[in-house]
C-alpha positions, 0 to 999 in steps of 0.5 A: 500500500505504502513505498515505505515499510508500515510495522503497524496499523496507522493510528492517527488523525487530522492535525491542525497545528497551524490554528495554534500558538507554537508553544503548543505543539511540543505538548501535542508531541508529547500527547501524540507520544501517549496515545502511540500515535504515528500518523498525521494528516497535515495541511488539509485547510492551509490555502490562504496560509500558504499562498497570502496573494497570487505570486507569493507562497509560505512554507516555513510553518509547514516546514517546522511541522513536518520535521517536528513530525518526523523527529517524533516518529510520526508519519505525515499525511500531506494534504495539498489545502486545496480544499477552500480557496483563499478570498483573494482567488474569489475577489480577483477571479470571480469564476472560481465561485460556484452557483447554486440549484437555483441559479445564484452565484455564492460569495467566498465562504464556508469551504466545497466553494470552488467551480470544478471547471474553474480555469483558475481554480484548475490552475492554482489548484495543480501548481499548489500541488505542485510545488508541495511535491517539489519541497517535500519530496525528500522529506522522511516524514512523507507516507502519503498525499491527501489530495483536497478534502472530502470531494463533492459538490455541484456547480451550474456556472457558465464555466460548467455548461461550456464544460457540459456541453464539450463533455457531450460532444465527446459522449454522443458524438452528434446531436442526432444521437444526444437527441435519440439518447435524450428522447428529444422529441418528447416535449418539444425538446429537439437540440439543433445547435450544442449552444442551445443545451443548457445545465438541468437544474431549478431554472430548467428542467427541475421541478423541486428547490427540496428535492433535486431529484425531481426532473423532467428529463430524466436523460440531462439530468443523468449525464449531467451528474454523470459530468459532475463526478468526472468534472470533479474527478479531473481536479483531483487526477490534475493535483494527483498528477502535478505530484506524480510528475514530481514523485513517480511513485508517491502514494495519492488518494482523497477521503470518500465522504457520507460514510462511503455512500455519497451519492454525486460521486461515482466511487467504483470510476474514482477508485481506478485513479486512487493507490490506496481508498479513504474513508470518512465514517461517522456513524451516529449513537442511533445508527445501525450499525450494519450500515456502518459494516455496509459502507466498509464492506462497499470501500473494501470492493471498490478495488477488488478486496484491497484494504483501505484507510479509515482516515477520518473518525470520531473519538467522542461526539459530533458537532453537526447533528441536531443532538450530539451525544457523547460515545459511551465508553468502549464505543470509540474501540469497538467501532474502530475495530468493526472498520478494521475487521472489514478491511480497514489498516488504519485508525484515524480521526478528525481530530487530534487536538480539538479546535477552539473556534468556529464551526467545528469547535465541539467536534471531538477530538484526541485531545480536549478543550482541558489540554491534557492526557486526564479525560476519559477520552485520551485514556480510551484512545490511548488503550486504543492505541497500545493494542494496535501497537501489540498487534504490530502487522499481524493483521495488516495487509489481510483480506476478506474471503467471501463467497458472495456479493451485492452489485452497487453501481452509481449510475444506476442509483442516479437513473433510478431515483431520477424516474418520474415513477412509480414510487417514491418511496422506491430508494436504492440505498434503502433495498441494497441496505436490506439484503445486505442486513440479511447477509450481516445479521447471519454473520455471512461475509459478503463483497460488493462489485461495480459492474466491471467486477469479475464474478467468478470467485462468488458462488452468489451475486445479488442485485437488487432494483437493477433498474439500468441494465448497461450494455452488455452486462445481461451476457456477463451475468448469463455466463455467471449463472450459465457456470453455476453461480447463482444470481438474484434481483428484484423488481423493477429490474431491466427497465432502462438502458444507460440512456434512461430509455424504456427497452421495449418488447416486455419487462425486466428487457435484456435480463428477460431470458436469465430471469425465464419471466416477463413482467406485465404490470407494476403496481405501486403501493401507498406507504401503508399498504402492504401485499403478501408472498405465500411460499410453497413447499420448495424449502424445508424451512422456508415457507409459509407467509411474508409481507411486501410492500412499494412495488409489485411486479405482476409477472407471467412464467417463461420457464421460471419456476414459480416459487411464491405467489401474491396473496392479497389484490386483483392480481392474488395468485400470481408470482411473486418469487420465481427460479429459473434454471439456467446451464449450471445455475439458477437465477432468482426475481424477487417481484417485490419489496419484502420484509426483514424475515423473508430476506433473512430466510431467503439468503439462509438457504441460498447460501446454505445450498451453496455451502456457504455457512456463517462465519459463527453463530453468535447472538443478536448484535454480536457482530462477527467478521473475518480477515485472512493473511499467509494461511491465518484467519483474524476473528473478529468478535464484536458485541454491540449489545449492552449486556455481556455475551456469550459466544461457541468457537467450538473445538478448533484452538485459537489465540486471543491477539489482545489477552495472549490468551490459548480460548476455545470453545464458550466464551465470553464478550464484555458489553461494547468488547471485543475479541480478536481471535487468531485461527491456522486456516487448517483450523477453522472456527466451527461454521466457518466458510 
């Protein structure tokens, strides 16, 4: 992952010490010392700093910082500041400012405030980058690059419909093609000059201030989010490569945001420009925390299995949300090691000192507003700290081996919630999140794939509301199932190509031979309404009746077997679970959106016909993960539950990496605990895949 050689998991953060007096950053060398802290992320906000005008640059406080770090052993994360322009940049070149949904030009402020297609924010941006490369590319305390800061906003400035437009011409080619893709002729729409194509948004084609999905033409809005993430990718291959010309083989990357489901950024096509993928993950005292587990997962699969940093974290409360209380004790460890048992060789946070003004001023932080090692968080961080320095680089480097996956592809979240029907109440995130829970709460591993992922290692793929089906992807997923592997989706599946066009002949469209059925109809239900599915006896134990609700697919049999059928409406008594046989394989449609149960009863015994097994059995909210590195697997054994708990390794002797201790058979998890468990793979934990 690294040009240097890393004996541990990175423990460290976000460190400002540019918004301190210099006095206090002896201290903070002493505190990081404490905590075992060897990494920090430096100059992320230092723009303004830096570059005081357009002709003059300042490096000396950056200087001190870096060989300060170094000379405590402490590894530099180098953020390159381009992450908020410096006022100067907004008054002289008002073209680096973006405009809003609505057509207003914003005033410098707040931070994300700079056009992605800007010239000079494009300019300034790679010679910022630059001349970083150029000053501290011998430096010994440099690891990595942190190229600006949480990627992702929108701009609808002039800058960025002239960039539109060129982006256009490259896709389509002609106008001719652009308007069949569009479906120009429907509302009088028809294109005769690329002058006349202006930027979807609230003064053209969008319909809500509150809800920005609300358009009605559904083909400029999906290739204009389609351009904003590559328009904004750009900046970031412009500062990576002005580094990378400096430093060949430097180490670049950004921190993903929104727990790794940002939705304006397509993070299957950022992670090919990336070295290594960072997260940002702030999960809430109120979240489940398999959705926290689902973003982890997603991180690891964006470059096929490899590990990933977890570079930004909470140590105690956030700031942003209307309440914000503070991490009981043992969450800050439990949850760092949920990242790490995912895939994650580092343990980071925002922050390192806490700051003491402005908007993040209660943000938590390593260290507290008191200014020393005696809180309650220090200490919990510090313990954190001690036992990734007593792992050493056992576990760096391991990956996950899991037998099954979930399809997530950005571009079909954005189609799909751009429609103009049937529900609204129809959420991408919300069905993805569901079949990942029933893989999760059966402590079953599962990867998650983009469309150009190879299938062949799973034994299961499923993609649930494959709303766009790309060009050529039915093929791949029939050579999958034609193979022996088995393949699910769901309703409201093979509907639209990649131009957001209806593909005519019969629902699910090009997945209509894999799947054996075509669908009619598609009812869409109100949020209170609900159908049944009532199985027949094709499972031992999984029958009987199930809920469902949002849509149902009104389907008739091409060769699909019909496993379960409606119970309730006109249309009681036709399918609503199909199987089809298909070479070697088989290939499921689920015709609904189902309850919890069915799910959970489903993938039990799909896996369980594939031989694949939970990693442990284990109780309700003892969460169960595994690494694998040099014929050794790394349980991880995390109990989320207030109570202590109880846990079966069964026979198989293992060791317990964080007591030294030889455990085998019954054990016990303390509340918020975790256990850390070596196993030889010629040893595996009872049930283990």
């Amino acid at each position: 992952m690294f040009n240097k050689k890393i004996s541990k998991m990175l423990y460290g953060g976000d460190y400002n010490p540019e918004q301190w007096p210099k006095e206090i950053w002896n201290e903070d060398m002493r505190l990081f010392e404490l905590a075992d802290i060897d990494i920090a992320t430096v100059n992320v906000f230092s723009w303004a700093l830096n570059q005081p005008n357009e002709d003059t640059y300042h490096f000396d406080w950056l200087d001190q910082v870096m060989d300060l770090l170094h000379e405590n052993g402490i590894h530099a994360c180098l953020g390159t500041s381009t992450a908020a322009h410096p006022a100067w940049m907004a008054k002289k070149y008002p073209d680096v400012l973006t405009v809003d949904f609505e057509g207003r030009k914003r005033k410098f402020g707040r931070r994300h405030n700079s056009c992605p297609n800007s010239p000079t924010y494009r300019k300034y941006s790679q010679l910022m980058a630059k001349k970083l490369a150029e000053r501290y590319k011998d430096h010994p305390a440099l690891l990595l690059w942190h190229v600006n800061n949480e990627y992702g906003w929108r701009c609808y400035c002039d800058n960025c419909e002239k960039g539109f437009r060129e982006w256009l011409k490259a896709r389509y080619g002609s106008l001719e093609e652009l308007n069949r893709a569009w479906y120009t002729s429907f509302w009088g729409h028809t294109f005769h000059d690329w002058d006349e194509i202006v930027l979807p948004n609230l003064l053209s084609e969008h319909l809500s201030l509150n809800n920005t999905d609300t358009t009605t033409f559904q083909g400029i809005s999906l290739d204009y989010a389609r351009f904003n993430s590559d328009s904004i990718l750009e900046c970031y291959k412009l500062e990576r490569d002005a580094i990378k010309s400096v430093i060949p083989d430097a180490v670049v990357t950004t921190n993903f945001q929104s727990n790794g489901t940002y939705k304006p950024l397509d993070y299957f096509k950022w992670a090919k420009e990336l070295d290594v993928i960072a997260l940002d993950s702030y999960p809430t005292n109120d979240m489940p925390m398999s959705h926290t587990a689902m973003r982890y997962d997603l991180m690891r699969g964006l470059k096929n299995g490899d590990p990933f940093m977890l570079m930004e974290s909470c140590p105690s409360q956030l700031n942003w949300k209307p309440q914000n209380p503070l991490k009981k004790p043992g969450i800050t460890k439990l949850w760092s090691y949920q990242a790490v048992s995912r895939g994650a060789d580092s343990v980071m946070y925002f922050q390192l000192r806490r700051s003491f003004g402005a908007f993040e001023k209660f943000h938590g932080g390593l260290i507290d507003h008191a200014g020393h090692e005696n809180t309650r968080v220090f200490r919990e961080c510090a313990e954190l700290g001690k036992e990734l320095e007593q792992l050493g680089d056992t576990i760096l480097g391991a990956r996950v081996n899991a037998k099954a996956a979930i399809l997530f592809d950005w571009e079909n979240w954005w189609a799909l919630e751009y429609s103009s029907g049937p529900s609204v109440d129809l959420k991408y995130l919300t069905e993805i999140q569901k079949y990942y829970d029933a893989f999760y709460h059966q402590n079953i591993q599962v990867d998650f794939i983009g469309v150009d992922s190879d299938m062949n290692q799973y034994d299961i793929v499923v993609a649930p509301v494959l709303y766009m089906a790309k060009e050529g992807y039915e093929k791949k997923l029939e050579d999958f199932v034609r193979k022996g592997g088995t393949f699910i989706t769901t309703f409201f599946s093979g509907i639209v190509d990649e131009s957001d066009l209806v593909t005519l002949g019969g629902y699910p469209g090009k997945l209509r031979d894999l799947l054996g059925i075509w669908v009619e109809e598609i009812d869409s239900l109100f949020p209170e309404e609900k159908n049944t599915m009532i199985l027949k006896d094709t499972f031992k134990d999984f029958k009987g009746t199930y809920e469902c609700g949002i849509l149902c697919d009104l389907l008739h049999p091409e060769g699909a077997e019909v496993i379960a059928k409606y119970g309730r409406k006109f249309y009681q008594g036709m399918p609503a679970l199909t199987r089809n046989r298909y070479g070697k394989g088989e290939a499921w449609y689920v015709a609904s959106s189902p309850d919890q149960h069915f799910l959970k009863d489903f993938v039990r015994n799909l896996t369980a016909a594939k031989g694949i097994q939970p990693i442990l059995q284990a109780p309700d909210e003892v969460e169960i993960s595994c690494r694998e590195k040099a014929g050794k697997q790394f349980l991880f054994i995390m109990n989320h539950h207030e109570d202590a708990q109880k846990v079966n390794l069964g026979t198989a002797p293992s060791k317990d990496l964080l007591s030294k201790e030889n455990v085998s058979g019954e054990i016990e998890v303390p509340s918020k605990g975790v256990r850390i468990l070596e196993y030889q793979i010629t040893n595996q934990p009872a049930g283990a895949v």
